[in-house]
Backbone bond lengths (Angstrom), bond angles and torsions (degrees), N, CA, C in turn:
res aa  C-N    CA-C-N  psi(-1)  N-CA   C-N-CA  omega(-1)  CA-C   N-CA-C  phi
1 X - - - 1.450 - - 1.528 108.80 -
2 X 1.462 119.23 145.74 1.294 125.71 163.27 1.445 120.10 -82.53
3 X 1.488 98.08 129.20 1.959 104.23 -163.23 1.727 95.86 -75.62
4 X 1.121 106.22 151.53 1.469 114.26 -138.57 1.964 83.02 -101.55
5 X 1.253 119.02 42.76 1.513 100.22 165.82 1.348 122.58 -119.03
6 X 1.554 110.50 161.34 1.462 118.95 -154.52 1.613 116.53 -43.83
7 X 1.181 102.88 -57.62 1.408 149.85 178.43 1.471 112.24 -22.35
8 X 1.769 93.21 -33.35 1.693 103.40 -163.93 1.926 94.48 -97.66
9 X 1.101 102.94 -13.84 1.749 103.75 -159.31 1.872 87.81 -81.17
10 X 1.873 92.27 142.59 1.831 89.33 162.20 1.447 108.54 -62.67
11 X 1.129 129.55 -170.11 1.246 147.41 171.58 1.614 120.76 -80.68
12 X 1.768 113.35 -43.31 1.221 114.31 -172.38 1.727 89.62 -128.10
13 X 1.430 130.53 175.94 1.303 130.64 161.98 1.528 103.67 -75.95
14 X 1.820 84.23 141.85 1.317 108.40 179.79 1.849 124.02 -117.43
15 X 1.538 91.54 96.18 1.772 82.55 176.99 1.735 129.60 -26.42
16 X 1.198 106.62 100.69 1.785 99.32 165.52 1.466 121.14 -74.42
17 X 1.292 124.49 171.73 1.660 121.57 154.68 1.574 96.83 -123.93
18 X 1.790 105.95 124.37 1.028 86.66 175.43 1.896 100.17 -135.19
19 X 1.350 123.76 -168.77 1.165 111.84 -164.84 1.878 102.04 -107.68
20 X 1.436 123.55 151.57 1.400 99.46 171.59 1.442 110.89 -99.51
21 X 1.968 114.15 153.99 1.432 97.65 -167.88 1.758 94.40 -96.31
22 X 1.097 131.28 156.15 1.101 145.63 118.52 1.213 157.60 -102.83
23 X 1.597 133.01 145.38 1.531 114.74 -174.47 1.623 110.85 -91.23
24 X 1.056 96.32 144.68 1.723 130.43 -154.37 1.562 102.45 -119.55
25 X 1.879 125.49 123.95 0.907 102.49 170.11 1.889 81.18 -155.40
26 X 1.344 108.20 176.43 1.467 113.10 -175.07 1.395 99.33 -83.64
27 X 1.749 98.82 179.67 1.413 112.46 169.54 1.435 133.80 -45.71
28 X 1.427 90.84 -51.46 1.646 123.57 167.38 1.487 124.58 -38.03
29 X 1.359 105.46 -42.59 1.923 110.46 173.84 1.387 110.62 -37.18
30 X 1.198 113.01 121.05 1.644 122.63 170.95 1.844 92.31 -67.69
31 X 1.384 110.04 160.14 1.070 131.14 -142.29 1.778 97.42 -96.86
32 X 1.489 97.12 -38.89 1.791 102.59 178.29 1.759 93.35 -74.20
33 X 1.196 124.84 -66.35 1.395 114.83 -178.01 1.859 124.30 -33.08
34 X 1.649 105.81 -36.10 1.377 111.58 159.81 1.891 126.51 -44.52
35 X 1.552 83.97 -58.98 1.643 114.24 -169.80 2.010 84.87 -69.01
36 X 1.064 134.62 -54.16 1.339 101.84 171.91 1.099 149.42 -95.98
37 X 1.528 103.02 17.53 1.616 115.75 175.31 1.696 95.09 -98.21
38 X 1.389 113.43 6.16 1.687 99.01 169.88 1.477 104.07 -123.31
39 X 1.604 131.23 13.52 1.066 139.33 126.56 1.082 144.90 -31.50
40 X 1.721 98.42 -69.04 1.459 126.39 157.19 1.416 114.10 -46.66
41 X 1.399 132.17 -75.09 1.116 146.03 146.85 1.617 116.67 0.03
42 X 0.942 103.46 -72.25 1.817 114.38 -177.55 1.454 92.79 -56.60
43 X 1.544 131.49 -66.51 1.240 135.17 -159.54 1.779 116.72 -65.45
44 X 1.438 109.77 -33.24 1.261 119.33 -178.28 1.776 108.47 -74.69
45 X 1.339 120.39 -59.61 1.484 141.03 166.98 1.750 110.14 -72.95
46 X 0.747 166.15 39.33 1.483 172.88 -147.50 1.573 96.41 -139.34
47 X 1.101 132.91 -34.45 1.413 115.99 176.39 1.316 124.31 -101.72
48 X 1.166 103.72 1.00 1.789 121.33 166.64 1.381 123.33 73.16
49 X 1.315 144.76 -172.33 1.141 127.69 -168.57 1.434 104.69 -152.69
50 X 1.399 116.11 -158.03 1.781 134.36 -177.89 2.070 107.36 -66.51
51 X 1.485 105.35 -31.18 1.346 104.95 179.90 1.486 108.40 -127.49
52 X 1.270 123.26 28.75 1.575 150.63 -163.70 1.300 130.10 -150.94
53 X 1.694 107.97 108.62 1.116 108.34 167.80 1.518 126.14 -69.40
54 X 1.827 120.43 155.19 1.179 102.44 -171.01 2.144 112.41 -69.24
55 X 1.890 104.35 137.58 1.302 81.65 154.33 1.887 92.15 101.37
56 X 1.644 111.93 -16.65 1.299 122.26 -166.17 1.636 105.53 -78.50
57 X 1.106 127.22 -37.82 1.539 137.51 158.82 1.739 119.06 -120.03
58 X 1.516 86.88 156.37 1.397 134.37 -30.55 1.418 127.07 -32.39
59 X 1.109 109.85 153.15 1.847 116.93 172.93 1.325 104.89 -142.83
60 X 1.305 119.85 153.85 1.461 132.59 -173.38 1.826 97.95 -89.92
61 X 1.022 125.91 24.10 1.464 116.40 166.80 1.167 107.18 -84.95
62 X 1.768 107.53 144.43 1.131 129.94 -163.14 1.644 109.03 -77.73
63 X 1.438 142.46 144.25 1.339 145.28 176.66 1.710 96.73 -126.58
64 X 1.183 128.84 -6.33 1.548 117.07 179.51 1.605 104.02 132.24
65 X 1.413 104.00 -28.40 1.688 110.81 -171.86 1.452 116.49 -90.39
66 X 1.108 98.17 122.80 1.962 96.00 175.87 1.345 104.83 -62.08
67 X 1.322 113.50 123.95 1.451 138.25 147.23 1.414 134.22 -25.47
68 X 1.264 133.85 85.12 1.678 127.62 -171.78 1.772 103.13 -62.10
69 X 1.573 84.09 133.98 1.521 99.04 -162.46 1.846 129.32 -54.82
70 X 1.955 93.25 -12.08 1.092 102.54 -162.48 1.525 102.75 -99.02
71 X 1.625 111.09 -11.85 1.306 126.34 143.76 1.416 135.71 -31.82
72 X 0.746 94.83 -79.97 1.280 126.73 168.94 1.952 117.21 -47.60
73 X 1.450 95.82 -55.41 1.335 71.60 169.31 1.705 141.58 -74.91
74 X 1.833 100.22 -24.78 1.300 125.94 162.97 1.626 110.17 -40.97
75 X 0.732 111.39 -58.17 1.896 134.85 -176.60 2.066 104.56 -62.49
76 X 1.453 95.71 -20.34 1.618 93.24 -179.96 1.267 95.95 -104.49
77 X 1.301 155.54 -45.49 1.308 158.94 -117.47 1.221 103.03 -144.86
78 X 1.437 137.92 -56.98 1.285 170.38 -178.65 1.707 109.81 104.54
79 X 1.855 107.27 -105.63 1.521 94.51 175.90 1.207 103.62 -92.72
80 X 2.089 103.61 -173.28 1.523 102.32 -163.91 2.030 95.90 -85.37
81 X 0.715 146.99 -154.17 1.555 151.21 95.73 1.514 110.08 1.25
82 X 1.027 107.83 -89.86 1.865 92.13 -171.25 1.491 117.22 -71.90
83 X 1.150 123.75 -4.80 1.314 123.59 162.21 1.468 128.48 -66.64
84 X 1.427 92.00 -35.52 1.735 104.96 172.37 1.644 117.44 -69.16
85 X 1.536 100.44 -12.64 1.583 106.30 -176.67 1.542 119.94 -133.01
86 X 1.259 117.03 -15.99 1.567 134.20 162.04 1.813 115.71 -103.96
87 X 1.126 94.94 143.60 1.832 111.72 160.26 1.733 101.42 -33.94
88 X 1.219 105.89 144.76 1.856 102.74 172.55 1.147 90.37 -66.05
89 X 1.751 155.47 -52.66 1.080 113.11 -126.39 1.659 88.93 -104.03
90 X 1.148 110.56 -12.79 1.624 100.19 164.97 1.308 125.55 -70.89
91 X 1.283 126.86 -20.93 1.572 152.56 -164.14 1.934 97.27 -74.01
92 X 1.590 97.52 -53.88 1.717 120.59 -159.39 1.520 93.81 -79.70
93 X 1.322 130.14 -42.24 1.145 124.21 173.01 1.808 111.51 -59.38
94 X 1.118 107.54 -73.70 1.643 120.75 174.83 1.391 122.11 -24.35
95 X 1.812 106.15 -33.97 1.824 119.90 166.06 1.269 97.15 -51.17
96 X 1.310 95.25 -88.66 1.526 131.26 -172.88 1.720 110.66 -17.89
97 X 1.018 107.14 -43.41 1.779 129.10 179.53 1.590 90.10 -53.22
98 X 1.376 102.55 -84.15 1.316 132.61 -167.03 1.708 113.24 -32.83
99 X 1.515 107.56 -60.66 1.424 122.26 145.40 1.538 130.51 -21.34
100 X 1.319 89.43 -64.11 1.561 91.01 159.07 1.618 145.13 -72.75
101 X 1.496 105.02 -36.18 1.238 106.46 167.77 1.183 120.83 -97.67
102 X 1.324 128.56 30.02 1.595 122.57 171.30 1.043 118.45 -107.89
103 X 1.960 135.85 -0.05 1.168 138.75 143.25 1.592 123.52 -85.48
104 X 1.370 100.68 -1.24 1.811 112.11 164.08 1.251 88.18 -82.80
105 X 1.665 131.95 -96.00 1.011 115.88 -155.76 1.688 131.29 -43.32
106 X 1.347 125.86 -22.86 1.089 115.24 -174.69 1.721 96.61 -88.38
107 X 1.243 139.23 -39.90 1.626 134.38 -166.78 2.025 80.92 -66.14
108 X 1.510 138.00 -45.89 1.411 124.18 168.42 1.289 128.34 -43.58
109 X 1.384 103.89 -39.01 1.771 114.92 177.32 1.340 92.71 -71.82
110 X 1.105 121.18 -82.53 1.782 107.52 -177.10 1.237 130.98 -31.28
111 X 1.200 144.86 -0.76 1.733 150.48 -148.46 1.076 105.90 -142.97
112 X 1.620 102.61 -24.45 1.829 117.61 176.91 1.606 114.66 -84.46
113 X 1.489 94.93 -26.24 1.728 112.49 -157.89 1.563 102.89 -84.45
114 X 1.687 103.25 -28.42 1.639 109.04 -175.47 1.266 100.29 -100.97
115 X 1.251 129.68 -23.89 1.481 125.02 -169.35 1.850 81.80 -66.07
116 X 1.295 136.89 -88.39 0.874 160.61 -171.59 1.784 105.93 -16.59
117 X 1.735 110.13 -56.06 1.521 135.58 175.47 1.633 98.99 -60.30
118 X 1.389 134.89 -43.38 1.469 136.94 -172.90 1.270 106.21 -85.88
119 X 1.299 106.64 -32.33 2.029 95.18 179.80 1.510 103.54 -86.76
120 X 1.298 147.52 -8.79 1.424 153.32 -170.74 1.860 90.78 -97.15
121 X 1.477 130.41 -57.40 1.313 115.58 168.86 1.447 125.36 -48.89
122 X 1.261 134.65 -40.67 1.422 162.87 -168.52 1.709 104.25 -67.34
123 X 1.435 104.68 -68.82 1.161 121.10 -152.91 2.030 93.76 -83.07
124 X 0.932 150.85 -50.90 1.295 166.04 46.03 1.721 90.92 118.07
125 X 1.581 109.24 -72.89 1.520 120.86 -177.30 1.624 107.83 -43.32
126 X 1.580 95.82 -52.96 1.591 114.79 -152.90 1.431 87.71 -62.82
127 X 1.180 130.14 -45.36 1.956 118.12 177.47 1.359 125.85 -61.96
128 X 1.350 91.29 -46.19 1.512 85.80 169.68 1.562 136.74 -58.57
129 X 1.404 100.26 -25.15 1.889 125.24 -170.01 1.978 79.99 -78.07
130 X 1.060 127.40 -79.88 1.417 117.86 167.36 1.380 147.70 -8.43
131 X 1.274 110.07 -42.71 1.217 139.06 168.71 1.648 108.33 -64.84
132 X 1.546 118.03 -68.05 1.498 129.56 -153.39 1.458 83.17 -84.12
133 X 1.214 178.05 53.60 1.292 165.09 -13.89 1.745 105.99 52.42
134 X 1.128 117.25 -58.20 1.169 93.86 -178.14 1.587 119.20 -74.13
């Protein structure tokens, strides 16, 4: 900390140059390891410091480096829904599930919807032929 006396302050403000930090990681980073190194991050830095506002990092400002997408969205939204209420790694699994079975179930709904639509055309005649008989 800077000792808080007069003595030490310039007189007028003084432009600094300073560098911005960001976290940097390869292609390779699994996506939950992302989502909790900007967890960590938020929770460790969240109260800000001597050249930091509170809450200022992480921040989605740009330094030159493209942004991993899963970054990025964390940083817009924060967590997902089940993150706010499950373990991450139960949360990341539970997507992932979800992801997967929601183009099964709908190509199932469809196969169910015509199976169902072809036996109602089919079956349909045979009642009626029943009927005019009596």
């Amino acid at each position: 900390m800077l000792p808080a006396d007069e003595a030490d302050l310039p007189p007028a403000d003084t432009p600094l140059l300073a560098t911005r930090t960001k976290l940097v990681a390869g292609p390779g980073l699994h996506p939950d390891l992302a989502n909790l190194l900007l967890i960590l991050a938020a929770e460790i830095h969240s109260q800000g410091g001597i050249f930091e506002a509170p809450r200022e990092f992480p921040s989605p400002t740009s330094a030159g480096i493209p942004m991993n997408a899963d970054a990025e969205r964390y940083l817009a939204s924060g967590p997902t829904l089940l993150e706010r209420y499950f373990p991450l790694t139960l949360a990341s699994r539970l997507e992932r599930l979800f992801l997967l079975l929601l183009p099964i179930a709908m190509i199932a709904y469809t196969i169910v919807r015509g199976t169902i639509s072809l036996g109602r055309t089919y079956l349909r005649p045979c009642t009626v032929v029943t009927h005019h008989l009596v």
